[in-house]
C-alpha positions as CSV (number, residue, x, y, z in Angstrom):
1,X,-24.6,-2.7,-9.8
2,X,-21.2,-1.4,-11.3
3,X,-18.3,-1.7,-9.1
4,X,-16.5,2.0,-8.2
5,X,-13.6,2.1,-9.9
6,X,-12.0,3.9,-7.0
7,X,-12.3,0.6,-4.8
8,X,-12.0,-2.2,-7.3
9,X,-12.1,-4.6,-4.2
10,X,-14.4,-2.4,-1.9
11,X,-13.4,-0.4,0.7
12,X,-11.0,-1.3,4.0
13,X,-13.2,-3.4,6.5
14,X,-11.9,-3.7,10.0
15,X,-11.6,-7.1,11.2
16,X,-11.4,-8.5,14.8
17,X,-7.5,-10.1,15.3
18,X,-7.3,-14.1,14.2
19,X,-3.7,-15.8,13.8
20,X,-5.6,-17.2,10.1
21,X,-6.1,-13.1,9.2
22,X,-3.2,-12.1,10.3
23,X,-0.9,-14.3,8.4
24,X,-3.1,-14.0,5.3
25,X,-2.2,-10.4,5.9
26,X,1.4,-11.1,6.4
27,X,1.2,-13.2,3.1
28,X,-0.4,-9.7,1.4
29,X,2.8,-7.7,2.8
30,X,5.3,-10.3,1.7
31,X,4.1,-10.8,-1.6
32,X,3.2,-7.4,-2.9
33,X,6.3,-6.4,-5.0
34,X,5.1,-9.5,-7.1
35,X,1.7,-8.8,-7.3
36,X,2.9,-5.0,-8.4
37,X,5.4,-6.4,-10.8
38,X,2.9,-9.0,-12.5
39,X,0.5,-6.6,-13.0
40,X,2.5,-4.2,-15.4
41,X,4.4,-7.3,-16.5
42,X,4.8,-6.2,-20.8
43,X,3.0,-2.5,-20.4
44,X,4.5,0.0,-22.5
45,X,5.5,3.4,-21.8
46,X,2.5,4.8,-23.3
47,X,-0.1,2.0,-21.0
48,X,2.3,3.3,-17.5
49,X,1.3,6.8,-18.4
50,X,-2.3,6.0,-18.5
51,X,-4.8,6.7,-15.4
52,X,-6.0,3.8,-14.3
53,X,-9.5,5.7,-13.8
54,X,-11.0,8.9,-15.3
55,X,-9.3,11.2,-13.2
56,X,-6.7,9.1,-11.5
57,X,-3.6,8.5,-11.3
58,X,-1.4,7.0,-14.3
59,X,-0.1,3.8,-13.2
60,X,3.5,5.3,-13.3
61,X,2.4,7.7,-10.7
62,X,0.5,4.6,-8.7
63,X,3.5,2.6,-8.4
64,X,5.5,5.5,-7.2
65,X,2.8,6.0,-4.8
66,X,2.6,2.4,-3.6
67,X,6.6,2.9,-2.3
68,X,6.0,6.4,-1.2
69,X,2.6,5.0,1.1
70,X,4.7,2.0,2.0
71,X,7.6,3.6,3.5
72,X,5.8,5.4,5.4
73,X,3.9,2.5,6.7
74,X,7.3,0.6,7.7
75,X,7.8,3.5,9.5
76,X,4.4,4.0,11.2
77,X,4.8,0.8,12.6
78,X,8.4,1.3,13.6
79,X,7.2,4.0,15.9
80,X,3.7,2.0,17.1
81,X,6.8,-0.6,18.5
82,X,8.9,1.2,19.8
83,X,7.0,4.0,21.2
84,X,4.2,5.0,23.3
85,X,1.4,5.9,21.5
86,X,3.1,8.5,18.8
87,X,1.5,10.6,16.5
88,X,2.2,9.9,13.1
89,X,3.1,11.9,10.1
90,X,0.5,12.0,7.5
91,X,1.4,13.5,3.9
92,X,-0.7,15.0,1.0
93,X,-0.4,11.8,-1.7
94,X,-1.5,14.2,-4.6
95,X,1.7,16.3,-3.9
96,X,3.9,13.4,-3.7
97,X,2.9,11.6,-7.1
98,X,4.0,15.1,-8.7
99,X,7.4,15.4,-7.4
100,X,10.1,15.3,-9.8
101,X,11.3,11.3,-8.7
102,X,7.9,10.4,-9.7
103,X,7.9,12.1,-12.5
104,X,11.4,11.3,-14.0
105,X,12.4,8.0,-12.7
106,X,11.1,4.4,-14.3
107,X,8.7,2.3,-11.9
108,X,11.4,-0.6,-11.7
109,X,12.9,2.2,-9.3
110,X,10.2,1.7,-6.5
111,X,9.5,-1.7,-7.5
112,X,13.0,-2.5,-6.7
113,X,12.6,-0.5,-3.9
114,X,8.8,-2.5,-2.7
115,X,10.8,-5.5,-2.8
116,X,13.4,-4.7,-0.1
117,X,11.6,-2.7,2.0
118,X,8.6,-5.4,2.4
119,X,11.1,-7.9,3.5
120,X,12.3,-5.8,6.0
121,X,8.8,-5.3,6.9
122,X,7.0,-8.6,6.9
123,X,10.4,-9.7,8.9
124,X,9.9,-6.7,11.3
125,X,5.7,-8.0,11.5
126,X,6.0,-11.5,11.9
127,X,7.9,-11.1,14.9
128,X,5.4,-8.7,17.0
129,X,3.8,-10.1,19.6
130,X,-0.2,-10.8,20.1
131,X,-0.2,-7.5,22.6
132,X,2.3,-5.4,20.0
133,X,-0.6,-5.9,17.3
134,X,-2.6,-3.4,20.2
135,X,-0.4,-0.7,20.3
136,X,-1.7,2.3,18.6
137,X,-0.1,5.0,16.9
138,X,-2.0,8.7,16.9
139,X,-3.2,9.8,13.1
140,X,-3.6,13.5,13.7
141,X,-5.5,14.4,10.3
142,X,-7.9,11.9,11.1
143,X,-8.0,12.3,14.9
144,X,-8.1,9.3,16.1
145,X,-5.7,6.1,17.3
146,X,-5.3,3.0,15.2
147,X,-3.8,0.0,16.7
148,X,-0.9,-1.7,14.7
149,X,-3.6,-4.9,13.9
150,X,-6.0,-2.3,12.3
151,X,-3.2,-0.5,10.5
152,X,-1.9,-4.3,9.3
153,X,-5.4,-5.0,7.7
154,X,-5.3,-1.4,6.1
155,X,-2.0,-1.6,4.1
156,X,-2.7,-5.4,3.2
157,X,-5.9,-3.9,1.7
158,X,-4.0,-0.4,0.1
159,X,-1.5,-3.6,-1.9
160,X,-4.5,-5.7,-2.9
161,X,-6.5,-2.0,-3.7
162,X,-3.7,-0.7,-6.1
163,X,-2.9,-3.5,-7.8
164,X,-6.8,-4.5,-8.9
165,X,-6.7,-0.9,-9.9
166,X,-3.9,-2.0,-12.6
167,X,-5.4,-5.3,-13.3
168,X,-8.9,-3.9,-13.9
169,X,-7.5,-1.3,-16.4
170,X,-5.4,-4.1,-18.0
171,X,-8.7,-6.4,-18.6
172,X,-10.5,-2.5,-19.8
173,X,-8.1,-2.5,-22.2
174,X,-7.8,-5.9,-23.3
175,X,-4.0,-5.6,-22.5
């Protein structure tokens, strides 16, 4: 059976809270400017405007999208913290990777920008409590609450996700 190239390592799969997952998942956060940045290590101009998929995004617009997604993850979990159950913000992505930042600005932009702003956030993570990883935060366009553990699981997966998506099209390519 082919893999979907949408999900090159499956779908997001809830998991129940372990200290072993969570700082596996901590590890994911920490690490994944370099994951991002050794996946386009030597691509060209002309391989960064390629979609990674038939009908996806180029992997300019992916990396933008990584630090858009991102930031607003820092922030989701800002608010789970230090607020009582808020509703969060959600955002169209396809309008985002056509904004005229994506569009004009190199990657090494948001890269440079992944790298501070997950060490703000894995030292922001590492320091919630076992009952802070229950909080819950209020997605509106999906209707339903998400505790700061599930949402922790989620973006580990959304790093790992976006940067098989690079890595697959590399080894497609034979670059």
């Amino acid at each position: 059976m082919a893999t979907d190239p949408r999900y090159p390592v499956g779908k997001y799969i809830p998991q129940p809270f372990s200290e072993s997952l969570k700082e596996e998942w901590l590890a994911d956060i920490k690490f994944l400017p370099n994951g991002v940045e050794s996946a386009i290590s030597n691509l060209d101009e002309a391989q960064l405007k390629t979609p990674y998929r038939e009908g996806g995004w180029t992997i300019h617009q992916l990396i933008h999208h990584i630090a858009d997604s991102h930031m607003h993850a820092y922030m989701r979990f800002k608010f789970g913290k230090l607020e009582e159950a808020p509703t969060i913000k959600p955002y169209e992505e396809n309008d985002w990777v056509k904004t005229a930042d994506v569009e004009n600005l190199p990657v090494n932009i948001s890269i440079t920008l992944l790298f501070a702003l997950h060490t703000r956030w894995h030292e922001f993570l590492k320091h919630l409590s076992d009952a802070d990883w229950q909080r819950t935060v209020y997605h509106p366009e999906h209707k339903k609450s998400m505790t700061l553990w599930f949402l922790l699981g989620l973006y580990a997966w959304h790093g790992r996700h976006h940067v098989a998506h690079i890595t697959e099209l590399r080894q497609q390519k034979g670059w």
